[in-house]
N, C-alpha and C positions, 0 to 999 in steps of 0.2 A: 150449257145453254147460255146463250149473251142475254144479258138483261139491258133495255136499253131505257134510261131514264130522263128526260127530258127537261130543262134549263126555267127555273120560275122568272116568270117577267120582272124587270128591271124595276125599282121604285119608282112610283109616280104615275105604273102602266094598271092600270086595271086589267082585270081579269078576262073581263069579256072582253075588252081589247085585242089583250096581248092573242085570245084564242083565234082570234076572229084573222089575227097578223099570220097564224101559224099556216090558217088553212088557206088563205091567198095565195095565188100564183106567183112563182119567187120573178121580180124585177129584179132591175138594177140597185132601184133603192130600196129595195124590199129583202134585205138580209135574211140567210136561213138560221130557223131557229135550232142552235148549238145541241146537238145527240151525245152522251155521254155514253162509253158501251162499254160497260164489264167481260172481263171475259172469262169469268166464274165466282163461284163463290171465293171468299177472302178467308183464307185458315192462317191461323198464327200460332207459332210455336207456344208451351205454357210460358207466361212470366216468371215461373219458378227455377227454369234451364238457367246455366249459365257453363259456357266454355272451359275447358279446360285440356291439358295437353296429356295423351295418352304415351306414358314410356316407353310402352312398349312396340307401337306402330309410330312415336312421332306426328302423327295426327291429332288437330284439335276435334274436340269431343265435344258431345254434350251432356251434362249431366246434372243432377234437380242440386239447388244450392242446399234445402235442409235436410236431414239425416230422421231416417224415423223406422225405428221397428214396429211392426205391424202390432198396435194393441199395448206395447210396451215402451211408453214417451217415456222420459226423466220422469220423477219423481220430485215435484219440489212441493215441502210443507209451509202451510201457516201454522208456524206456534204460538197460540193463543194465550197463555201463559210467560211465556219470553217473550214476546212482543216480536217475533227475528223468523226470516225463512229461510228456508236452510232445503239443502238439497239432497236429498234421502236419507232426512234424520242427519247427517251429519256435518256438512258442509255451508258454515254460515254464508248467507247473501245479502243481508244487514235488515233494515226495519223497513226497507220498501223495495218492492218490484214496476221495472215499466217496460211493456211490451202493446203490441198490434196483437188482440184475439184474431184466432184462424177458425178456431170452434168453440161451442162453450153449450151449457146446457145448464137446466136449473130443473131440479128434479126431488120427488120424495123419497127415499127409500134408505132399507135398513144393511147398510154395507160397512166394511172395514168391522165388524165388530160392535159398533159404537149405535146401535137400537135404530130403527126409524127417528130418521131426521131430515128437514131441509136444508137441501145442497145446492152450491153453484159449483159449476168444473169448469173451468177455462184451459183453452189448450191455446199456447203460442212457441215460437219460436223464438229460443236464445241466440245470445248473440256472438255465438258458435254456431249455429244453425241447426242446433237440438231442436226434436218436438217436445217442450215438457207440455205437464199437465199440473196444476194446483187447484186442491177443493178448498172451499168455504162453507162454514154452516150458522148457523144461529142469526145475530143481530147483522154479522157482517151480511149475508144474502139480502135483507133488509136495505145496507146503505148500496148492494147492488142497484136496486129497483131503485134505487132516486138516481141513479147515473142513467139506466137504461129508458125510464120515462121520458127526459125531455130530447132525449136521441132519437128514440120512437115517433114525436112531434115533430122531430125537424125531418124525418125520413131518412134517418142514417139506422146504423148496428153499432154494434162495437168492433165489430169485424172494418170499420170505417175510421178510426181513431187509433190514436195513442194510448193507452190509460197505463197510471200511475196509481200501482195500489198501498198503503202508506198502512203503518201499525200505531193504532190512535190509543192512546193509552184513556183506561176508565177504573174508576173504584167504586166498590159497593161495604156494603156494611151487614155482618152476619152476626148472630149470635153478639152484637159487641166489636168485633172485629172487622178492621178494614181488610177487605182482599182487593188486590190488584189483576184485571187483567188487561185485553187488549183486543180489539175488533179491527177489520178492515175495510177502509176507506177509501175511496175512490174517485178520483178528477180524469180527467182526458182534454187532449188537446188536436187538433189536425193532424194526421197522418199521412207521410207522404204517398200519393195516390200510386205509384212505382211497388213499394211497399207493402200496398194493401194490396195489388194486383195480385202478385207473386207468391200470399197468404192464401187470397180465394178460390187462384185456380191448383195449388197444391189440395185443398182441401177437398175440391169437386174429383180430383183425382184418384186420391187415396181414402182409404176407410181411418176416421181419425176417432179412436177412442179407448180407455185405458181397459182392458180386460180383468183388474181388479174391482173396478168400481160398475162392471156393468153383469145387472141377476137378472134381466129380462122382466122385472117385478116392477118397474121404477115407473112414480106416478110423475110424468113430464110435467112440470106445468109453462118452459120454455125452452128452444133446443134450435142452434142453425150449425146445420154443415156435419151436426153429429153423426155418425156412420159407424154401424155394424155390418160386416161382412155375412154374408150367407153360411148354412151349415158346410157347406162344400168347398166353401173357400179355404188355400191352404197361402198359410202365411208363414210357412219355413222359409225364412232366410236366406235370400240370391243377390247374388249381387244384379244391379241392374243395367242393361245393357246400354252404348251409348247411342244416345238418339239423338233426333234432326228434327223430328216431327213430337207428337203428345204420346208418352208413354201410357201403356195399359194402364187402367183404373187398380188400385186396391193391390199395388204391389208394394214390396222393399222401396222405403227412398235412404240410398245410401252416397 
C-alpha cells in the first residue's frame, strides 16, 4: 500500500496559510503542493550481516560478523584477588576490559557454587567477534550503578557506549593484617553509533545468555536484551545459512 505523506510549509508560511494554499485551485502562480509516495514499507538487512565470499559457489554471501553458540559465550573472569581477567581461568587479558554491552543484567541469585549473591553479567563482543560474557559481584555491582545512573538521566544504556572496566586495587585490615584485593570500575565514552547498531539488532535476534548462570530463581532487579529461549527450543549446532534478508531469531551465529 503507497503511503503518501505530504511537504510541511516552508519557513515564514503559517499553517493556516500554507492549508488554506493547498486547497486552492492550482493557477499559474499557485504551485502544487510536492506528494511524497512510498512504495512500501522500508526493511533493512541486520547491521550485524557483513559480506563475505563463499568457496565453494564463488558467490558473495551474507553472513552475521559475531560468532555465538547458543547459551555458551566465552567465558571471561574477573579475578578479584589478582586484580587480571583472564579467559576461562586461564588466559590473561591484563587489568582492564573495553567493550560496547549487547546484553547485560543485574540480578540475585545463588549460582556457580558461591551462595546467594548480587550480580552483574555483561555480554559483549570481542574483537574476534566472540560473544563472551563476564560477572561481577559485591562492591564492583555498586561502582556499576554509578555509571548506569547518570546514563539513565541522559536517556542512554550502556548498550549506547563504550565502557572501559579497569581493576582498582583496595586494602583492608583484618585481624592485624593488611589484605589486598581489587574491585571493578567503570568510565564510558561515545560509541560509534555503526557499532551499537550491529550489537542491538544481533541481540533482538538471538537468545543471548550464559546457561550456566541462568536457575530460573534469579531475583532481577535490572536486565536489557536478556533472553532465554523456550523449553522447545533446540539449540544444536548448525551452521547458518547465507542470507540477504534478517535471519531467524534464536539461532547458531557462526
Amino acid at each position: 500500500m503507497s503511503t503518501k505523506v505530504k511537504a510541511q510549509p516552508k519557513e515564514g508560511v503559517s499553517q493556516r496559510s500554507a492549508t488554506t494554499e493547498a486547497a486552492a485551485p492550482l493557477t499559474a502562480a499557485t504551485p502544487a503542493v510536492p506528494i511524497f509516495t512510498l512504495s512500501g514499507p522500508v526493511t533493512a538487512a541486520p547491521a550485524y550481516l557483513t559480506e563475505r565470499l563463499d568457496e565453494a559457489t564463488g558467490e558473495l554471501i551474507q553472513v552475521p560478523r559475531f560468532r555465538y553458540l547458543p547459551g555458551h559465550p566465552r567465558q571471561v573472569r574477573f579475578d578479584a584477588k589478582a586484580g587480571q581477567f583472564n579467559l576461562g581461568g586461564v588466559t590473561s587479558l591484563g587489568t582492564s576490559l573495553s567493550f560496547i554491552p549487547l546484553v547485560w543484567r543485574v540480578f540475585q541469585d545463588d549460582i556457580l557454587n558461591m551462595g546467594r549473591k548480587l550480580w552483574a553479567e555483561l555480554f559483549y563482543a570481542d574483537d574476534k567477534g566472540a560473544i563472551c560474557a563476564v560477572l561481577f559481584h559485591g562492591y564492583s555491582v555498586e561502582n556499576l550503578y554509578r555509571l548506569l545512573e547518570p546514563l539513565f538521566y541522559d536517556d542512554l544504556t550502556l548498550a549506547d557506549v563504550f565502557i572501559t572496566v579497569t581493576a582498582a586495587k583496595k586494602e583492608t585490615t583484618k585481624d592485624g593484617k593488611k589484605a589486598t584485593y581489587y574491585i571493578a570500575e567503570f568510565t564510558h565514552q561515545a560509541a560509534d553509533p555503526a557499532e551499537v547498531a550491529a550489537r542491538q539488532d544481533f541481540a533482538r535476534d538471538f537468545a543471548i545468555y550464559r546457561a550456566e548462570t541462568y536457575t530460573g530463581a534469579a531475583d532481577t532487579r535490572l536486565q536489557h536484551a536478556y533472553t532465554v529461549p523456550s523449553e522447545d527450543y533446540d539449540d544444536t549446532p548448525t551452521r547458518p545459512a547465507a542470507v540477504a534478508a534478517a535471519p531467524s531469531p534464536l539461532r547458531l551465529a557462526a
